[in-house]
N, C-alpha and C positions, 0 to 999 in steps of 0.2 A: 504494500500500500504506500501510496506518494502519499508523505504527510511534511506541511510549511510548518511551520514552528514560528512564526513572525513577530518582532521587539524580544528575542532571546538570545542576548549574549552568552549566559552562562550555561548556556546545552543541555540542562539538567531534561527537561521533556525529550528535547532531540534523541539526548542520549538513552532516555529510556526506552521510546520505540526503537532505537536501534539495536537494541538490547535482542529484541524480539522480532529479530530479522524487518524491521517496515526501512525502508527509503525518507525516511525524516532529513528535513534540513531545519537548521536554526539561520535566522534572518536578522540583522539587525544591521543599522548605521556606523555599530563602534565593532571593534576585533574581538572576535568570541575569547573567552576566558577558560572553557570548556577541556581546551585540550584537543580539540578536533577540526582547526583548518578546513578540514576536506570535507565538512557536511555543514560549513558555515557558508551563506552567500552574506558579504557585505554590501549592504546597500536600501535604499527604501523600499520597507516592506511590500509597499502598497502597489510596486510595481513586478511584483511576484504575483499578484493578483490577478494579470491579464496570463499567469498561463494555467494549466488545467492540476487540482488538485484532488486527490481523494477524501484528505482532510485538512482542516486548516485549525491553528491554536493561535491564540494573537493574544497576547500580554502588553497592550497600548500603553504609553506609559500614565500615570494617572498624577502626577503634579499638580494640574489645571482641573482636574473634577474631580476629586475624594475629598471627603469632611475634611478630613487633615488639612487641607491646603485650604479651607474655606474661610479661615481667619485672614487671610489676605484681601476678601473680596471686599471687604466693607473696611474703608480709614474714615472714624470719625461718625458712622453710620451712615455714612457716601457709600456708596457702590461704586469701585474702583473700577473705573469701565475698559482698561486695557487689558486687566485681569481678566473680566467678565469675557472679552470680546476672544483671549487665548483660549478659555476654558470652550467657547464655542469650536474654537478649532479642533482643540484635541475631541471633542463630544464629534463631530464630524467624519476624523482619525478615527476611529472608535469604530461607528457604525460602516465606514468602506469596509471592517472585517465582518461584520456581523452581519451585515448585505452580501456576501459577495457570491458568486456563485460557484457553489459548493454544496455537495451534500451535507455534508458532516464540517461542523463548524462548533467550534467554545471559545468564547474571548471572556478575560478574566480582566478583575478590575478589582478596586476595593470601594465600602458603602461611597455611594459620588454624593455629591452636594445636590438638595433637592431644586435648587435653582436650574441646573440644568435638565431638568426635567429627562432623565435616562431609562429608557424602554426598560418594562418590567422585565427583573432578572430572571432565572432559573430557577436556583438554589444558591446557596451559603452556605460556606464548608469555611472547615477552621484547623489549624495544623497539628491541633489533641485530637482528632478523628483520624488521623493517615499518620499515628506513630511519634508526632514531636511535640510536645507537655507544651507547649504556646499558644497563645491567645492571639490570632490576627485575622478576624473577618476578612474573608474574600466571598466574591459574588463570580458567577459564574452565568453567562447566556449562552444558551445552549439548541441548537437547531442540527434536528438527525443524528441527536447523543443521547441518552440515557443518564440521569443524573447518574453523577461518583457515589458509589455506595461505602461510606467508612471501613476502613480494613484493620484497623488496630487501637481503639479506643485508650488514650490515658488521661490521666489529669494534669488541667493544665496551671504550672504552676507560676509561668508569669506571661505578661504582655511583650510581645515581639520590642518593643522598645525597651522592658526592662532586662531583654534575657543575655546582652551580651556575648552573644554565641555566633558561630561567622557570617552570620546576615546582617551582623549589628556590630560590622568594625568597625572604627571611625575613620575619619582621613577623608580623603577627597572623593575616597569611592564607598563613601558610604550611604548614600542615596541608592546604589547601584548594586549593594550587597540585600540591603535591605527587600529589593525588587525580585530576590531571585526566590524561583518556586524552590518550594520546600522536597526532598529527593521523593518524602513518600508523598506525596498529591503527586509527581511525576509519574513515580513508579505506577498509582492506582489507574490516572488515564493512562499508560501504554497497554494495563495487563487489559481495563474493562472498556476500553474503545479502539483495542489494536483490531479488534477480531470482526471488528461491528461488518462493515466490506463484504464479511463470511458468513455473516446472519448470527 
């Protein structure tokens, strides 16, 4: 199975369907961190888009619409309208994956700001359900997938901000550590959406 992997440097999904014999590539603007060159394409996503995929996973980046970033939008109780007009963009970025034509599609995000008014999700998974004691809501839209069903339930014992663990280095790439999917939600879509193709 062709599968895009698109806004993933760190290979982690890539690498998990190719664990499992699929044709994955990871996609993104910056140089994979992954370890694997030869299943990375650099370059915009979104023009991976005009060619034919089996399945497509898009990790857009979410700066410009997640709660998190939503203390930016208002200085003063102004609506900082260049913020506002970015966060359009990227909400735009977003739906080119979630549109595209493809069977099988999940683009992941975290809760967005309700200003941007963002097409109702799937489901919300959290990385104590797929194996890692943390607490980081993600949301998941889902078309021609079956929601992730939890593989290894633990408790979670802190917030992805407090758990210092290597998603949460600091330094320059720490925006960019933080972003990366967690091994077990990779592992879970390769095992319960490699096979989807095969019924």
């Amino acid at each position: 199975m062709r599968v895009l992997v698109a806004c993933e440097e760190s290979q982690e999904v890539c690498k998990a369907f190719r664990a499992l014999g699929h044709e994955a590539y990871s996609c993104d603007i910056e140089p994979c961190s992954g370890g694997h060159p030869e299943w990375h394409i650099q370059c915009d996503a979104l023009e991976m888009l005009k060619m034919q995929w089996d399945m497509i996973l898009a990790f857009p980046p979410c700066t410009y619409l997640s709660n998190a970033g939503a203390k930016h939008l208002f200085k003063g109780g102004v609506l900082n309208q260049e913020r506002y007009r970015t966060g359009l963009e990227a909400k735009a970025f977003f739906l080119r994956f979630l549109n595209a034509d493809c069977p099988h599609i999940c683009v992941e995000n975290p809760v967005s700001s309700k200003i941007y008014e963002m097409p109702p999700h799937t489901q919300e998974v959290q990385p104590w359900m797929f194996g890692h004691p943390v607490q980081k809501k993600t949301r998941l839209w889902l078309k021609g997938l079956p929601p992730l069903e939890p593989t290894n339930i633990v408790d979670p014992k802190c917030s992805c901000h407090e758990a210092g663990t290597w998603f949460m280095r600091g330094g320059k790439d720490r925006q960019k550590n933080r972003a990366k999917t967690f091994p077990g939600i990779a592992q879970a879509m390769a095992e319960q959406w490699g096979g989807i193709c095969n019924g």
